[in-house]
C-alpha positions in Angstrom: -8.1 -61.7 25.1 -10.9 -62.3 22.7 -11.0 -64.9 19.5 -9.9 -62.5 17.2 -12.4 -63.9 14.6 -14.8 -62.9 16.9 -16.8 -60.0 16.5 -18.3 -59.5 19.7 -18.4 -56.4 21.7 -16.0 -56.8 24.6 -17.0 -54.8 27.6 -14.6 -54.8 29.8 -14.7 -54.5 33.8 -10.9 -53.8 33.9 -10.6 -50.1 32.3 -12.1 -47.7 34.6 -14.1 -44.5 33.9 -12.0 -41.5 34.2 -11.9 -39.9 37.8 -10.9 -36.2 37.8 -9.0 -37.0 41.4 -6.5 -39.5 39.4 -3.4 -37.6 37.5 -2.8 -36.4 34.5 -4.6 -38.7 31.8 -3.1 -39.3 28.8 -4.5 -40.5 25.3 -1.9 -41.0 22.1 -3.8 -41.7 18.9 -3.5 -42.4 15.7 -1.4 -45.4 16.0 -1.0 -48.0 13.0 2.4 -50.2 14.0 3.2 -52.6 17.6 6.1 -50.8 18.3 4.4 -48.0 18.6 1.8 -49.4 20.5 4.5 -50.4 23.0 6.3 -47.4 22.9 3.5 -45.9 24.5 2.0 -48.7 27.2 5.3 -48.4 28.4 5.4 -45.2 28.7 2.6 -45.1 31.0 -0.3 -43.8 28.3 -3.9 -44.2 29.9 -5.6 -44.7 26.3 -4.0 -45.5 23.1 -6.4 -44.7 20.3 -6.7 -46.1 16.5 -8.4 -44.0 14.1 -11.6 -46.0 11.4 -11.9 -42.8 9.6 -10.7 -41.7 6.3 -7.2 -40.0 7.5 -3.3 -40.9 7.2 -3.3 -42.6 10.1 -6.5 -44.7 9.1 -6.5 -48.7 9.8 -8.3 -51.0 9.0 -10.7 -52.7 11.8 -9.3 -56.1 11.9 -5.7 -54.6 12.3 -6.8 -52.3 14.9 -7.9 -56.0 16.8 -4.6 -57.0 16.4 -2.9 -54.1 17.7 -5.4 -53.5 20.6 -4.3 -57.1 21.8 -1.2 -55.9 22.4 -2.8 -53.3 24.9 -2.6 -54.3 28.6 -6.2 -54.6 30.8 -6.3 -51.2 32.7 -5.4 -49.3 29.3 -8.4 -47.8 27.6 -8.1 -48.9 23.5 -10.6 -46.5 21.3 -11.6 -46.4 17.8 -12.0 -43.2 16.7 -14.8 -42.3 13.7 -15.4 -39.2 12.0 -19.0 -38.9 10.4 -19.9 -42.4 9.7 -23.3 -43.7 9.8 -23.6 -45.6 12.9 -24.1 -48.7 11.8 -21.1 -48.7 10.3 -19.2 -47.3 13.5 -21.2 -50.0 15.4 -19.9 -52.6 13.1 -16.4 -51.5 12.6 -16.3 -50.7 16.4 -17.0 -54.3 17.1 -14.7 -56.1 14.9 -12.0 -54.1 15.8 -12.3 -55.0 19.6 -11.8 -52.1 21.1 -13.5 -51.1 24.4 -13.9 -47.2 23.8 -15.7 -45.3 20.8 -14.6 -41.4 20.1 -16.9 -40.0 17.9 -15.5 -36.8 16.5 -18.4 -34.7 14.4 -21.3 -34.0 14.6 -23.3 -37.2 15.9 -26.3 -36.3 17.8 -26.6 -37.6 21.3 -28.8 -40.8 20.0 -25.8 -42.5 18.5 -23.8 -42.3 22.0 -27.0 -43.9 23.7 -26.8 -46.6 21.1 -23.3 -47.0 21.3 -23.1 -47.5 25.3 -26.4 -49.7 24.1 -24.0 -52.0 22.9 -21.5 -51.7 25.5 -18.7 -49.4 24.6 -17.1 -46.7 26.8 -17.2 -43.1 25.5 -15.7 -39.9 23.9 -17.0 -37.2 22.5 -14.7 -34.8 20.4 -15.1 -31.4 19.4 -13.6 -27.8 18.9 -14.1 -24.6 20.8 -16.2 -23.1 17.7 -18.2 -25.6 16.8 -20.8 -24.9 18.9 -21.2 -28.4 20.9 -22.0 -28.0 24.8 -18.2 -28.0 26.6 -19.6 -29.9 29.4 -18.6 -33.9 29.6 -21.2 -36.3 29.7 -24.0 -33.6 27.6 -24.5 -36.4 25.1 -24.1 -39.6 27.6 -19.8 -39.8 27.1 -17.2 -40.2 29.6 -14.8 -38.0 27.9 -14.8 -34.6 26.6 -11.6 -33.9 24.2 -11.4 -30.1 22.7 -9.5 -30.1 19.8 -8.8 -27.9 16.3 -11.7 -27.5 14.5 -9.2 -30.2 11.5 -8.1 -32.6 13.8 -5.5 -34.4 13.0 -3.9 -31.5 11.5 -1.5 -30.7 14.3 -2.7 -26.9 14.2 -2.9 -25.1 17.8 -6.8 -23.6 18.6 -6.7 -20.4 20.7 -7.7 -21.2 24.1 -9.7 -17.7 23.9 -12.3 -19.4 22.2 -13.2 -21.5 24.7 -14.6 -18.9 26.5 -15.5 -20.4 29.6 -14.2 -23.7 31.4 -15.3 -26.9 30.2 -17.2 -28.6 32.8 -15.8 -32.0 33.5 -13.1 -34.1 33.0 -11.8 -33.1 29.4 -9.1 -33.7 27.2 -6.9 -30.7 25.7 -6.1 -31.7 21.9 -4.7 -29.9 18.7 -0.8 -28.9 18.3 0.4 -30.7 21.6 3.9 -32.4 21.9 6.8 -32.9 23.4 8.1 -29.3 23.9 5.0 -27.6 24.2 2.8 -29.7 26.2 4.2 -28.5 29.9 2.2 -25.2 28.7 -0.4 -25.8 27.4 -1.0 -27.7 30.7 0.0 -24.7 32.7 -2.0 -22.6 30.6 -5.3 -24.3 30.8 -5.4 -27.0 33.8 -6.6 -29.8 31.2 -7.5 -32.8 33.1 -5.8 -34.9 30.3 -4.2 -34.0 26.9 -4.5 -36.3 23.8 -1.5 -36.4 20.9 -1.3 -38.1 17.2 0.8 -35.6 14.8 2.8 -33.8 17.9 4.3 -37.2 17.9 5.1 -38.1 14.4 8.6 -38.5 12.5 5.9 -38.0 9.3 2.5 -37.5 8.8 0.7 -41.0 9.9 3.8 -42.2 11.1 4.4 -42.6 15.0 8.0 -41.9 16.2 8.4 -44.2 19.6 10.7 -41.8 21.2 8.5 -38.7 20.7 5.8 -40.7 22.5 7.7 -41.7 25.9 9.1 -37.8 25.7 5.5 -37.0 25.3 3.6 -38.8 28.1 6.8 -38.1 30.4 6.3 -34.5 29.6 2.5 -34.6 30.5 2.4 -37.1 33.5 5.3 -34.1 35.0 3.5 -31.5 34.1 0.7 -32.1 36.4 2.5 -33.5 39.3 
């Protein structure tokens, strides 16, 4: 693990870059406290994911360092932005020493070439009407993740909207958890799902057993 009064970029060799043929990949985000944090390596999460943006779940970049210590090699950690200029992700992303960026607005595809520039892994989120391509990897990511059009908010898109398939692997998001995930799976052959408020005992706050129900939910529904 890195000097954690280090800023550099770690790129690491250990967390691989999604392959559809693998099962059901699972991201929970939006976490702020260790236990929660371990709640969900051991419950076999593939990405655990920390959000720099303004939000209820927001924390600070040298926490987030802290925390993504905690995460095992193989486990993807990502800091998750929201309309910040990119030298300020770039900055942020660094101290925080995280191997993954999700960049969830409207960022043209120049700040993902500048971000795997500097090493990072990547995600690109957005929502069924805003009018982005649906087709991983358009702007240089690794990961797609279709959400709400207010992420965070826990509120359910209709999967009407999407109108066609995304092409590659993608991430279902928006209203998922423990009881509901199964179906949303069923309904629209995701090839991973990503939670934050599905799995909350409040809003910003992580429940540890509503994340192992969750990822145990999700890794069955796919087998």
């Amino acid at each position: 693990m890195d000097d954690p009064d280090s800023n550099d970029v770690p790129v690491s060799t250990d967390v691989p870059v999604p392959d559809p043929g693998e099962d059901m990949y699972v991201k929970v985000c939006g976490l702020s406290r260790p236990q929660d944090v371990a709640a969900a390596v051991e419950a076999g999460a593939d990405a655990i994911g920390f959000v720099l943006t303004p939000s209820p779940r927001q924390v600070a970049p040298a926490d987030v360092r802290a925390l993504a210590a905690l995460v095992p090699e193989g486990t993807a950690t990502v800091a998750v932005f929201r309309g910040e200029p990119l030298d300020e992700v770039r900055r942020a992303a660094a101290e925080a020493g995280v191997d993954t960026v999700q960049l969830h607005g409207a960022e043209p595809p120049e700040a993902f070439a500048a971000l795997r520039a500097d090493g990072f892994r990547l995600i690109r989120a957005t929502s069924p009407e805003g009018g982005a391509p649906l087709e991983t990897g358009a702007y240089g990511e690794d990961l797609l993740i279709i959400d709400s059009p207010r992420p965070g908010s826990g509120e359910r898109w209709d999967p009407a909207a999407l109108g066609v398939s995304p092409t590659g692997p993608w991430l279902l998001a928006g209203g998922l958890a423990p009881d509901n995930v199964a179906g949303a799976v069923a309904g629209l052959r995701p090839w991973g799902v990503d939670v934050s408020s599905g799995v909350e005992r409040t809003r910003g706050v992580k429940d540890p057993e509503l994340i192992r129900q969750f990822v145990a939910a999700a890794k069955k529904a796919a087998a």
